[in-house]
C-alpha positions in Angstrom: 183.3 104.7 84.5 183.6 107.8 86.5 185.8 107.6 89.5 186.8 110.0 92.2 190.2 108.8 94.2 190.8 110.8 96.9 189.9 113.7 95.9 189.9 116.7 98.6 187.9 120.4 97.5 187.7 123.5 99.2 187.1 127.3 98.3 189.7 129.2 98.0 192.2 129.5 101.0 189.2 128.2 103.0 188.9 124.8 105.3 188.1 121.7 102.8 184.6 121.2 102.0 185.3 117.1 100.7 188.3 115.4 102.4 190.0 112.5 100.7 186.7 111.4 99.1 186.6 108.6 96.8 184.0 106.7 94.7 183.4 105.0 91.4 180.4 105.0 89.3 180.0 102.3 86.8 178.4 102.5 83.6 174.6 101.6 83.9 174.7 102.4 87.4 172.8 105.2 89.1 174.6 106.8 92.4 172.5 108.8 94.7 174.6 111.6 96.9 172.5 112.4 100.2 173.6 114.7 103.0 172.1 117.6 104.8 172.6 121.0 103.2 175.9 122.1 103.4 177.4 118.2 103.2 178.8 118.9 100.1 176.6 117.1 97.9 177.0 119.9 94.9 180.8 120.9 95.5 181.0 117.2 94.9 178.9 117.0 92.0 181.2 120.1 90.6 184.5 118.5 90.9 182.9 115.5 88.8 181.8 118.0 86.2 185.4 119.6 86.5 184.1 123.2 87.4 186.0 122.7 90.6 189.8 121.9 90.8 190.9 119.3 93.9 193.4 120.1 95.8 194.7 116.4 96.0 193.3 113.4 94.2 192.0 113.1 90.7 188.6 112.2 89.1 188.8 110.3 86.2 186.2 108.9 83.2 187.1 106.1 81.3 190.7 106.3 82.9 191.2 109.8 81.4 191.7 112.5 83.9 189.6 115.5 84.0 191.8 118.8 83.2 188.6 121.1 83.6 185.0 122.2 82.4 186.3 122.3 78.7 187.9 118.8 79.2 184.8 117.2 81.0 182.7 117.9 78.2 185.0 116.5 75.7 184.8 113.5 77.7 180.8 113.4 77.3 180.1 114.4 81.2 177.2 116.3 81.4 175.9 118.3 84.1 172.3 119.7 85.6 173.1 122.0 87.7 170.9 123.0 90.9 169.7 126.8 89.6 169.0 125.2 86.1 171.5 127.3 84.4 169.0 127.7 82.0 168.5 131.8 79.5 165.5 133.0 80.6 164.7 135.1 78.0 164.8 132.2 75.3 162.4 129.6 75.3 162.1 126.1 76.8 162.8 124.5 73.2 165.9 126.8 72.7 167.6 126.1 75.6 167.8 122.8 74.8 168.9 123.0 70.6 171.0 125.7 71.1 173.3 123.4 73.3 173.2 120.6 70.7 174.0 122.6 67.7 177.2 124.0 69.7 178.0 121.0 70.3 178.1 119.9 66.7 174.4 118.4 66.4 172.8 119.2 62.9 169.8 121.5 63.0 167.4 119.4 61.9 169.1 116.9 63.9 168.9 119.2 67.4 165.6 120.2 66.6 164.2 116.5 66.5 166.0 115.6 69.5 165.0 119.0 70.9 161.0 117.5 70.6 161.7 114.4 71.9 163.1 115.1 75.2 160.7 118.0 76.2 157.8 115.8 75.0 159.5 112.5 77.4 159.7 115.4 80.1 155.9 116.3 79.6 156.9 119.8 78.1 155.2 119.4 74.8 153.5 122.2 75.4 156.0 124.5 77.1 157.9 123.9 73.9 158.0 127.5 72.5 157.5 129.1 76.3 160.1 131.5 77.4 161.9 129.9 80.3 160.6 133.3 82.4 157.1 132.2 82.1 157.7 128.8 82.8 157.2 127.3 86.5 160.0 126.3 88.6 159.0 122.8 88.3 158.9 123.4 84.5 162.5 124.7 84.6 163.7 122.1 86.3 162.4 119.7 84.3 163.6 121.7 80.7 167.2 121.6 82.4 166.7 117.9 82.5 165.1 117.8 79.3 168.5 119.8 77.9 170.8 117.3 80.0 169.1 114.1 78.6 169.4 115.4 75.2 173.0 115.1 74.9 173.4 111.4 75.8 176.3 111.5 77.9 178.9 109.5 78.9 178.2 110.5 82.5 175.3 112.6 83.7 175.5 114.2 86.8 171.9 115.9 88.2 171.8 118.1 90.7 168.4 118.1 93.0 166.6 117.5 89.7 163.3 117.2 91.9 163.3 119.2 94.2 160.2 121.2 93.1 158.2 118.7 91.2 155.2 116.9 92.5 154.9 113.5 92.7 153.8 112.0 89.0 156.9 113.9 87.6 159.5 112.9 90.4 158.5 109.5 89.3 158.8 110.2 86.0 162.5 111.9 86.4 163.5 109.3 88.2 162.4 106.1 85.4 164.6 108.7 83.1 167.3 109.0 85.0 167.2 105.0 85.4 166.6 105.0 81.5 170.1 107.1 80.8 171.9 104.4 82.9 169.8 101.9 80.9 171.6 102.8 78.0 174.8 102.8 79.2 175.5 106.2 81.2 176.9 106.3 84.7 174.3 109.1 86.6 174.7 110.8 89.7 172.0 112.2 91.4 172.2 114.3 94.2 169.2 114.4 96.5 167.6 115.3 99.7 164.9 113.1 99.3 164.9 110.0 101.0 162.7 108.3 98.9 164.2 109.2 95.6 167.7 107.8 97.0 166.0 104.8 98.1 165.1 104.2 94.4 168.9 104.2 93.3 170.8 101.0 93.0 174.0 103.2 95.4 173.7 105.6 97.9 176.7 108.0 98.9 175.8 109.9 101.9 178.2 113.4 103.2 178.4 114.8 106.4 181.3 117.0 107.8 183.7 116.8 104.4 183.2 112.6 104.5 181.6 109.9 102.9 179.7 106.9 103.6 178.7 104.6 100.8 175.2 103.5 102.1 174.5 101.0 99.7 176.5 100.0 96.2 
């Protein structure tokens, strides 16, 4: 389980972005974080991936309480960010084995799993692509493809569909169903409506708050 408990996250010496914010996500559960732009939705998503520090409160997996990026990882949280994150200049199926193997994964291992999740993701093709030639949909969807592959504890996807039409927003979204299937607890962060409506919770930000829609 991933919980937030009144956590509070700003920018430096700046006004708080998140004020005494807390959720939990259980495992199996997909979470949807809505808001207009500027709510919050990925400074929230960044504390859960410990990248950002809180001020006050904590955020916890499995009752263990995250110390940092280094620590969250340890603790199998997994993060796709917004911008991809993705090199550019290595292709589509690199992105995602290098990750495994530094992560421990056999080669042969990484590059099986490697196949898999492009081909799930429709990138079967794309496989040996450089990410610079790829679309921006196609990027996204390798980011994914790179997140799914490490079968987290906790995923956390940020505006996975953004730029994706509407056969592979379905198709993102029966994934990201499928990784709490199995066991993970996902958040997804979204400004699509629709795509929210299709989560079992709904977490919605405005002015540093929360309102939990639906659970």
């Amino acid at each position: 389980m991933l919980e937030v408990d009144g956590v509070t996250v700003g920018y430096g010496g700046g006004a708080a972005v998140l004020s005494g914010l807390s959720v939990a996500v259980r495992s199996g559960r997909v979470l949807a974080v809505t808001g207009p732009s500027g709510a919050g939705k990925t400074t929230l998503l960044h504390t859960m991936a410990g990248l950002l520090r809180p001020r006050a409160g904590a955020v916890t997996v499995d009752g263990r309480q995250l110390r940092g990026r280094d620590h969250a990882v340890a603790c199998g949280v997994v993060l796709v960010p917004q911008d991809n994150g993705l090199a550019r200049v290595l292709t589509a199926a690199e992105n995602v084995q290098l990750v495994l193997v530094a992560r421990g994964t056999p080669a042969d291992a990484a590059r099986r799993t490697t196949v898999d999740a492009l081909a799930r993701l429709g990138l079967a093709g794309q496989a040996d692509q450089l990410v610079e030639e790829l679309s921006g949909g196609q990027q996204q969807r390798t980011a994914l493809a790179r997140g799914l592959a490490q079968r987290g504890d906790v995923l956390l996807a940020d505006e996975v569909t953004s730029e994706l039409d509407a056969g592979n927003r379905e198709r993102v979204l029966e994934l990201l169903h499928d990784e709490a299937a199995r066991g993970a607890a996902v958040v997804f962060a979204t400004h699509d409506p629709d795509a929210a409506a299709a989560c079992a919770a709904e977490l919605h930000l405005l002015d540093g708050t929360a309102e939990l829609v639906r659970d």
